[in-house]
C-alpha positions as CSV (number, residue, x, y, z in Angstrom):
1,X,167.5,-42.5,77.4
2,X,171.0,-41.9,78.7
3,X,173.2,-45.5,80.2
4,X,174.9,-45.6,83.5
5,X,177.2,-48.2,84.4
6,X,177.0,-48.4,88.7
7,X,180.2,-50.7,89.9
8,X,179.2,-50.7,93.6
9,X,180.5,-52.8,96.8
10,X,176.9,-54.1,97.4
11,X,173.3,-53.4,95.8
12,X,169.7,-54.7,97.1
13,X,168.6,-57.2,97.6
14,X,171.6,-57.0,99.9
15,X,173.1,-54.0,101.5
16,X,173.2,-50.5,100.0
17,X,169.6,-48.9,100.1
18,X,171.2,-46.2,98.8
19,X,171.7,-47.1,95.2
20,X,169.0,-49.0,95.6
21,X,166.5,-46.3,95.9
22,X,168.5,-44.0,93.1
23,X,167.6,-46.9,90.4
24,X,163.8,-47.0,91.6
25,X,163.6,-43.7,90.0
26,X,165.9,-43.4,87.3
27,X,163.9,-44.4,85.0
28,X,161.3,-41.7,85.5
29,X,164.3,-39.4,84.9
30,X,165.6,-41.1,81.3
31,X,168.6,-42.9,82.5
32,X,168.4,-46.8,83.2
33,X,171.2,-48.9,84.5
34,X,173.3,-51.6,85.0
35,X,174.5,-52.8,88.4
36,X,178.1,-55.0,89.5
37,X,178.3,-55.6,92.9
38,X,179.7,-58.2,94.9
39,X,177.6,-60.6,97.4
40,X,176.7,-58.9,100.9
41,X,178.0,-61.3,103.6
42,X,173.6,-60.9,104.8
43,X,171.3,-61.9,102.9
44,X,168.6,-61.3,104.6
45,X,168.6,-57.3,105.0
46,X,165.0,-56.6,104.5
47,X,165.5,-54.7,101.0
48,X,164.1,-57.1,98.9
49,X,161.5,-55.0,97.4
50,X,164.0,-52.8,96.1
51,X,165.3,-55.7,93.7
52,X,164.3,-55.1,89.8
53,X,164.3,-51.7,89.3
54,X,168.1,-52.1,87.8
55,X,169.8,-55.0,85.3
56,X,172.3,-56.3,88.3
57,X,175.3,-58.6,88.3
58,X,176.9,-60.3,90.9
59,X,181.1,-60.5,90.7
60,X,181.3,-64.2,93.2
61,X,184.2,-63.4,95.2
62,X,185.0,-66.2,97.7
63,X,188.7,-65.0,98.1
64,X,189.6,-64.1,101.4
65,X,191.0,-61.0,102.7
66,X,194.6,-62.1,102.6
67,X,194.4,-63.7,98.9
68,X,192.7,-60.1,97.9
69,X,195.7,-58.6,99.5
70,X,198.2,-60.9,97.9
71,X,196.8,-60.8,94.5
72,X,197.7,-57.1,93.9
73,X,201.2,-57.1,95.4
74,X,201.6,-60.2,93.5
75,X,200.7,-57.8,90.1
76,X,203.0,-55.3,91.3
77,X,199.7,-53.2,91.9
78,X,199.2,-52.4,95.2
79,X,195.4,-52.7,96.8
80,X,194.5,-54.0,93.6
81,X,192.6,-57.2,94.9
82,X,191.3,-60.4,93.3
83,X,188.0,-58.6,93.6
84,X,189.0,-55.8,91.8
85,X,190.4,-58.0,89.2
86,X,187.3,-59.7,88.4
87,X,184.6,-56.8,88.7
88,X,187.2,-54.3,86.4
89,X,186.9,-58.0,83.7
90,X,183.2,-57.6,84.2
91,X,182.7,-53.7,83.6
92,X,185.3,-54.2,80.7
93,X,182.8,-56.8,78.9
94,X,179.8,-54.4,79.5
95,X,181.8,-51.4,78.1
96,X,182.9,-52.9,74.6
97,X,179.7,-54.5,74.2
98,X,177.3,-52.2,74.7
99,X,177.0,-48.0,75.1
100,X,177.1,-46.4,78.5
101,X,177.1,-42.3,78.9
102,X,178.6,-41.8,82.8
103,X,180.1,-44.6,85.6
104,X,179.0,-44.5,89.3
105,X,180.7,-46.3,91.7
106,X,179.1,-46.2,95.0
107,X,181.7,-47.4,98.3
108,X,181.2,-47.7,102.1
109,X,185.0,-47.9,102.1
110,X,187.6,-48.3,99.5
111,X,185.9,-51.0,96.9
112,X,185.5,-50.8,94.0
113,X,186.4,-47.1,93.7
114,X,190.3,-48.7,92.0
115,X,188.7,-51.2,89.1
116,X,185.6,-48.2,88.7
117,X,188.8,-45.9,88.4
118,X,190.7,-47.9,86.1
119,X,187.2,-48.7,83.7
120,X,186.4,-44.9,83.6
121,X,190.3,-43.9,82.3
122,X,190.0,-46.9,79.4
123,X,186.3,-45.9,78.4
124,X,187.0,-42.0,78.5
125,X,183.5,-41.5,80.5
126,X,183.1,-39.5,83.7
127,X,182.9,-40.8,86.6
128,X,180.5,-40.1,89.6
129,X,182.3,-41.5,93.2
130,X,179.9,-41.7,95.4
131,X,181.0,-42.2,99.6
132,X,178.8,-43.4,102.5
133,X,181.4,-44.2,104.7
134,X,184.5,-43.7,104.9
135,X,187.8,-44.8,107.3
136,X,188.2,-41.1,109.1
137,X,184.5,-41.0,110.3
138,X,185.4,-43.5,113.0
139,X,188.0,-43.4,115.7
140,X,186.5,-46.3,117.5
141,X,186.9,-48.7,114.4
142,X,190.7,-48.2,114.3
143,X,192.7,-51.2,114.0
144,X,195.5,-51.5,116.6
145,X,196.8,-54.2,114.0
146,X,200.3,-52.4,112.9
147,X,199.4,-54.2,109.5
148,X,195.9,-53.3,109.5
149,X,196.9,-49.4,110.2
150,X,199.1,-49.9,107.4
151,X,197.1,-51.1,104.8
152,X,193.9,-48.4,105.8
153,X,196.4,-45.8,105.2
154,X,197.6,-46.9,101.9
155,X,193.9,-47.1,100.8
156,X,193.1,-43.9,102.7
157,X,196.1,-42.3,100.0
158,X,195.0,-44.6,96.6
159,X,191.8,-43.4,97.2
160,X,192.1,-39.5,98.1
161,X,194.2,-39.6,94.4
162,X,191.6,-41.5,93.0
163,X,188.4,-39.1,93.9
164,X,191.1,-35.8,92.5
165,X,190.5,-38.2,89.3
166,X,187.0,-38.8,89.2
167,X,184.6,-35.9,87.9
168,X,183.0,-35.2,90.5
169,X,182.2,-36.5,94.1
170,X,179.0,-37.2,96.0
171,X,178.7,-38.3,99.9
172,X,176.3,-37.8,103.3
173,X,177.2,-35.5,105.5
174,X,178.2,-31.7,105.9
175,X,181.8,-33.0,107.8
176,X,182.2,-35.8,104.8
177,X,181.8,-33.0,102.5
178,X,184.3,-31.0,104.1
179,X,186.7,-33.7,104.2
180,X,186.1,-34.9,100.6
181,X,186.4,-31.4,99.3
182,X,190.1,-31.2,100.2
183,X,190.7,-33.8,97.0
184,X,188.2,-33.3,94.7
185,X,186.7,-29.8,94.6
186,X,183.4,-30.6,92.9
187,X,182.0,-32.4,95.7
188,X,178.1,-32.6,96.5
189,X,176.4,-33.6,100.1
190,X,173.5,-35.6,99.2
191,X,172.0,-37.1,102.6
192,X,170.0,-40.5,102.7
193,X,166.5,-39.9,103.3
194,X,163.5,-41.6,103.5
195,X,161.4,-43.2,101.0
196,X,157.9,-41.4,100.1
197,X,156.2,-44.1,99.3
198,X,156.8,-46.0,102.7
199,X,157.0,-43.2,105.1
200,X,154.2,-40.8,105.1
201,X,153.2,-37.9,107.4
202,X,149.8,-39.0,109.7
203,X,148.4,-37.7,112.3
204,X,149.2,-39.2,115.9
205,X,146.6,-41.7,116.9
206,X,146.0,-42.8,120.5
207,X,147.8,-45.6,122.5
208,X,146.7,-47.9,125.4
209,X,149.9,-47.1,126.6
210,X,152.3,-44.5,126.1
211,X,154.9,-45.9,123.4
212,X,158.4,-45.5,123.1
213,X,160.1,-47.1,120.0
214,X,163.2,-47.8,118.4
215,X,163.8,-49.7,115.1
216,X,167.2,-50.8,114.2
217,X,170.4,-51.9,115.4
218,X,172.3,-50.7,118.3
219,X,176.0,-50.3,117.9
220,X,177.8,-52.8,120.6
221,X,181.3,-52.5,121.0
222,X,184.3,-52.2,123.5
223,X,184.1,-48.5,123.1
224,X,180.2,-48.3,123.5
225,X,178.7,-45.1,123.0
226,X,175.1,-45.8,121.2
227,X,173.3,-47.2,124.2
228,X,169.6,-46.5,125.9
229,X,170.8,-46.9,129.1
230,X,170.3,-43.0,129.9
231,X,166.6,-43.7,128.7
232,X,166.2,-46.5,131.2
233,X,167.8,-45.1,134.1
234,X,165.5,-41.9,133.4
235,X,162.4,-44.2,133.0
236,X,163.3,-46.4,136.6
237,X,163.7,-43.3,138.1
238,X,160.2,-42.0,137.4
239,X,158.7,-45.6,137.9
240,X,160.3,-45.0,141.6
241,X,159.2,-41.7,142.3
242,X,155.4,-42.6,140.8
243,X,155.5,-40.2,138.0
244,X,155.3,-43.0,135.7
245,X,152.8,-46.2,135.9
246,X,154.8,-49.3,134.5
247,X,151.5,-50.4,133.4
248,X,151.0,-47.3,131.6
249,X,154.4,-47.5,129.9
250,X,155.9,-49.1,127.0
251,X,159.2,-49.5,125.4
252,X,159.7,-51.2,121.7
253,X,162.6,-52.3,120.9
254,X,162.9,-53.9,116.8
255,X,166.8,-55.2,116.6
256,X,168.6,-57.9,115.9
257,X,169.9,-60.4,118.3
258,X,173.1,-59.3,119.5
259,X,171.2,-55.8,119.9
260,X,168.5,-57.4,121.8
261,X,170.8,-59.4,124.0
262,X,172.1,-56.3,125.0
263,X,169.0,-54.3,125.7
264,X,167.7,-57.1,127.7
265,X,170.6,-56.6,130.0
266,X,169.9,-52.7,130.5
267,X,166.2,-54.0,131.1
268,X,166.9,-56.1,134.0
269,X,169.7,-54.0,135.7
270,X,166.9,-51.6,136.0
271,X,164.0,-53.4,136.7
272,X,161.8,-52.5,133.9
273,X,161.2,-56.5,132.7
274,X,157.5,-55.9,132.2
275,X,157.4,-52.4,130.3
276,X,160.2,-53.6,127.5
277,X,159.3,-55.6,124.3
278,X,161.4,-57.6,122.6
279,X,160.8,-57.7,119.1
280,X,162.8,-59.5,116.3
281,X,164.4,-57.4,113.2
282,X,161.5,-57.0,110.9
283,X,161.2,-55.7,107.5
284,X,161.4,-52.1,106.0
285,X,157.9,-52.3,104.5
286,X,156.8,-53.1,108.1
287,X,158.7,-50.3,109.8
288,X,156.2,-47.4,109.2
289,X,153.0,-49.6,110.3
290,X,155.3,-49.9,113.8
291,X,156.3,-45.4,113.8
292,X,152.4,-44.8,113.4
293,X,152.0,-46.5,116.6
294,X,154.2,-45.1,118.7
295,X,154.2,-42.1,120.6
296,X,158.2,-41.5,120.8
297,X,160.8,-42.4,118.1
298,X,164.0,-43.2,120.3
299,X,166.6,-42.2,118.1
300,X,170.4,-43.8,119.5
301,X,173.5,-41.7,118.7
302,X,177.2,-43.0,119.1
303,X,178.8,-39.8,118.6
304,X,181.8,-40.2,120.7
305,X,184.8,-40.5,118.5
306,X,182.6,-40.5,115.4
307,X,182.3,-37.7,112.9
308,X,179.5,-36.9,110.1
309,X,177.4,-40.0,110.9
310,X,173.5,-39.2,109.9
311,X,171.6,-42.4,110.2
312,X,168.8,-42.7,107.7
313,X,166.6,-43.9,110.5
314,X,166.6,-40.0,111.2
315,X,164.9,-39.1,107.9
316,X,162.5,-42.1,108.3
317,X,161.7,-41.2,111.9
318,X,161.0,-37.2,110.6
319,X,158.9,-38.5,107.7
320,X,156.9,-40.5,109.8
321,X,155.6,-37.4,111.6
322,X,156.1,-38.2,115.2
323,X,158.2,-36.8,118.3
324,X,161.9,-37.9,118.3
325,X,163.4,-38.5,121.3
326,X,167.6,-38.8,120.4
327,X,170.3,-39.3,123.1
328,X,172.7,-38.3,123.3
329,X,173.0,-34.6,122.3
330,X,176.2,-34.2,120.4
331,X,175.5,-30.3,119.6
332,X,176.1,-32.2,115.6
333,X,174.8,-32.5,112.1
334,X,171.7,-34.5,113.9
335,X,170.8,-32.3,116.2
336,X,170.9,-29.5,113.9
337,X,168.2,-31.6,111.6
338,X,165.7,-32.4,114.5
339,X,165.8,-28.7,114.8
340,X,165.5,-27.5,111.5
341,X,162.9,-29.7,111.1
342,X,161.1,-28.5,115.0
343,X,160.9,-32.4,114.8
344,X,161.8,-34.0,118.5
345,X,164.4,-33.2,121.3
346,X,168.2,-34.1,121.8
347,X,169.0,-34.5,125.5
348,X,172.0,-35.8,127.0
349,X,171.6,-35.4,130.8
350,X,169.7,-37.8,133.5
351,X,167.9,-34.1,134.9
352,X,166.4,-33.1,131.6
353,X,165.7,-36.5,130.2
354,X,163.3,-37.1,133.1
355,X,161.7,-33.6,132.8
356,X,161.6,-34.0,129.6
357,X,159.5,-37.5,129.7
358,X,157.5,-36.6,132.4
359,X,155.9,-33.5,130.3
360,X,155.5,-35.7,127.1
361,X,154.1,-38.9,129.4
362,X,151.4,-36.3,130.7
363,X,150.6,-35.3,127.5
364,X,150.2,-38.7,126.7
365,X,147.9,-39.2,129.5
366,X,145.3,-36.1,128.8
367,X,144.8,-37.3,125.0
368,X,146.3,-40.8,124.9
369,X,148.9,-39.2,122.2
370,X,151.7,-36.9,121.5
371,X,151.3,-34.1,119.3
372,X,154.4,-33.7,116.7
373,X,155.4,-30.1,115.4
374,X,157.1,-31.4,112.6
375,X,157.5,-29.1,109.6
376,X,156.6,-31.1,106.6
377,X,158.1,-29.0,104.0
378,X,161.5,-29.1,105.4
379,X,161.2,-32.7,105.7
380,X,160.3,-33.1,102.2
381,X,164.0,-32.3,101.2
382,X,165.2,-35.2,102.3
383,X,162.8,-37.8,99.8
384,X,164.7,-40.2,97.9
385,X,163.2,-39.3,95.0
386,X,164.6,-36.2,95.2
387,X,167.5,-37.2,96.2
388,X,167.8,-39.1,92.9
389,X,167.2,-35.8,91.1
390,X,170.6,-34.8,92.5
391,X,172.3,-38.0,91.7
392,X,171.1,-37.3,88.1
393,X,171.7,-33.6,88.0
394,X,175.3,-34.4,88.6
395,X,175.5,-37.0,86.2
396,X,174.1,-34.8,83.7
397,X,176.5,-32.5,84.2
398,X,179.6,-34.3,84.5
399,X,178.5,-35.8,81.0
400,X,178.4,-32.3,79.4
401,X,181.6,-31.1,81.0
402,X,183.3,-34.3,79.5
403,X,181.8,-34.0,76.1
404,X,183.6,-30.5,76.1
């Protein structure tokens, strides 16, 4: 049984499915773990039944952003935060008092990748720096804060030096692993996926009403591009012309408030009130009960300004085994999936939207379902389980370069 020692920014029952779903099977695969993460500012996140599959630690960090900042210019160190401080004590305790063969740190932006760093150097093991998200993959999150700016391009510099340290490099998307290649040469695309266990292919059974669904947040900001309003101006549109029944039509929407708030204002600027549901954010276990269903997965892109972004709601959508409706069509990483995978359309004009749901909405009313075309074996790829298998095939090798 090989050790790994994860020093991560957040880990289930909080945020970061990833990691989550890499220690549900590492076990299986003779590594087990330990976990340091600090708390998620949301608790509730609906990945609770990923807890236990990893020994986890929290590092309490109630410091705000300015004393983080502080600390480290105060130690003559630079972006070396109060934070850092405290989970780089923690990892040190774990690492003289017990035996660990390979460090992962796991960051959706610059934490911990310093005090991970830092541990791996003193400890002599490799280290595995693994990326969701990082600053460049994001034009419309750009700080107009001269100070802000500043300190995003410090972190962008510590931490391009940092991954040329680490032994190798892991991340989520083609353009991330383009980007991330320029500083560490030994880097790995490892998408998020779906879990096999939740998400399973079945057969399409038939509606009372022909379902469109979306599960998720939507992305609400000044420069909004992730919106269904193409959807419902396409739908009011057919409603109007009678190629649609609104009593024959329905649109699911599973969000969170502030998503809902906003969907709710797209429903009454075009008059489709009584077609749209409502729904509260519900749980990940519940998720594939509400794909099965549903006729369409509405898949919501915010492409505009944004670079290498592959939801996982993509994989769980594919997995599911029905038709994916995603808007808009960025000609991307996305859209090159949903073909791969024959598993839906991309569509980013009014014209071909309505053609578009006026041959699936016939469909829909011959059978009372939609046949998917989706090609299982592709989709396989993207498991989580298998995904783990590439986590530990890297980790396996980094080990045996080191030992070298």
């Amino acid at each position: 049984m090989k050790h790994l020692l994860m020093i991560l920014d957040h880990f289930p029952p909080a945020f970061a499915p990833r990691m989550g779903y890499l220690c549900k099977y590492l076990k299986e695969m003779d590594w087990d773990a330990v976990a340091l993460s600090i708390p998620h500012p949301t608790r509730n996140t609906g990945f609770d039944f990923l807890e236990g599959f990893a020994e986890s630690h929290l590092v309490e960090n109630s410091h705000s952003r300015l004393a983080n900042l502080l600390y480290g210019f105060a130690k003559l160190r630079p972006l070396w935060s109060k934070a850092d401080e405290q989970m780089y004590r923690m990892a040190k305790q774990f690492t003289t008092e017990r035996h660990f063969d390979a460090i992962l740190c796991s960051t959706a932006s610059f934490f911990p990748l310093y005090s991970a760093s830092r541990i791996a150097a003193e400890t002599h093991l490799p280290l595995l720096a693994d990326l969701r998200d990082i600053y460049e993959q994001d034009d419309n999150l750009q700080s107009t804060n001269r100070l802000s700016k500043f300190l995003h391009k410090l972190q962008i510099s510590k931490r391009n030096k940092l991954l040329a340290q680490a032994n190798a490099t892991t991340t989520v998307s083609t353009w991330h692993k383009e980007l991330l290649s320029q500083f560490n040469i030994n880097t790995t695309l490892i998408f998020n996926g779906f879990d096999s266990d939740l998400f399973t292919f079945t057969q399409p059974v038939e509606t009372d009403k022909f379902t469109i669904a979306y599960t998720g947040s939507i992305r609400i900001n000044k420069n909004q591009t992730q919106s269904p309003e193409l959807l419902f101006q396409a739908i009011a549109e057919l409603v109007e012309k009678g190629v649609i029944d609104k009593d024959q039509i329905a649109l699911r929407f599973y969000s969170d408030k502030p998503s809902l708030a906003f969907v709710k204002q797209m429903v009454s600027k075009f008059n489709l009130v009584s077609v749209a549901e409502l729904n509260d954010w519900t749980s990940a276990e519940q998720i594939p009960g509400i794909l099965a269903q549903s006729n369409v997965l509405l898949l919501l892109l915010s492409e505009e300004n944004t670079h290498g972004i592959v939801t996982t709601k993509l994989f769980e959508y594919m997995a599911s085994n029905r038709e994916i409706l995603c808007i808009p069509n960025s000609g991307g990483e996305v859209e090159k999936i949903i073909n791969q995978a024959n598993a839906g359309c991309c569509i980013n004009s009014l014209p071909e939207l309505c053609n578009y749901l006026k041959f699936k909405y016939n469909e829909w009313q011959k059978k009372h379902l939609v046949e998917p075309h989706t090609e299982r074996d592709f989709v396989e790829n993207f498991s989580r389980e298998r995904q783990a298998m590439q986590f530990v095939n890297i980790l396996n090798n980094i080990i045996k370069t080191n030992n070298l």
